[in-house]
C-alpha angles and dihedrals in degrees: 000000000000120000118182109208130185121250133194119226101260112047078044095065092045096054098040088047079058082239090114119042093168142077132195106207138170094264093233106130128045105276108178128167113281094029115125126243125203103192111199128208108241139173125177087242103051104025105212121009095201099243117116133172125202129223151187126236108227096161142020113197114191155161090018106139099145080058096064094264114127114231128263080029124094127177109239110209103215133198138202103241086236087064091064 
């Protein structure tokens, strides 16, 4: 499955500089390992910039309040296809 997500400049940087392999999203689609993710670039002033990164799920973490995770969230670990 694709999902396109927004993405604010700055966690965008980090993930498309490879510093960041991880998101921590409203867990209100159906995210599952292997599904692919198209993170766009977006401000409150321009909308979207244009620039996107895709990405891999390798991992979905969820309903895990007593871990510190707050419910209805989950962490998704994400991977560069090269890295397959």
């Amino acid at each position: 499955m694709l999902h396109a997500l927004k993405t604010i400049p700055n966690y965008f940087k980090s993930l498309e500089n490879e510093d960041k392999n991880f998101e921590i999203r409203k867990f209100d689609r159906p995210f599952r390992v292997g599904d692919e993710i198209v993170l766009q670039e977006w401000t409150k002033e321009t909308q979207y910039t244009g620039k996107e990164i895709r990405r891999k799920v390798s991992y979905v973490f969820q309903n895990e309040p007593s871990m510190g995770l707050k419910p209805g969230f989950c962490i998704l670990g994400l991977k560069t296809f090269d890295a397959e």
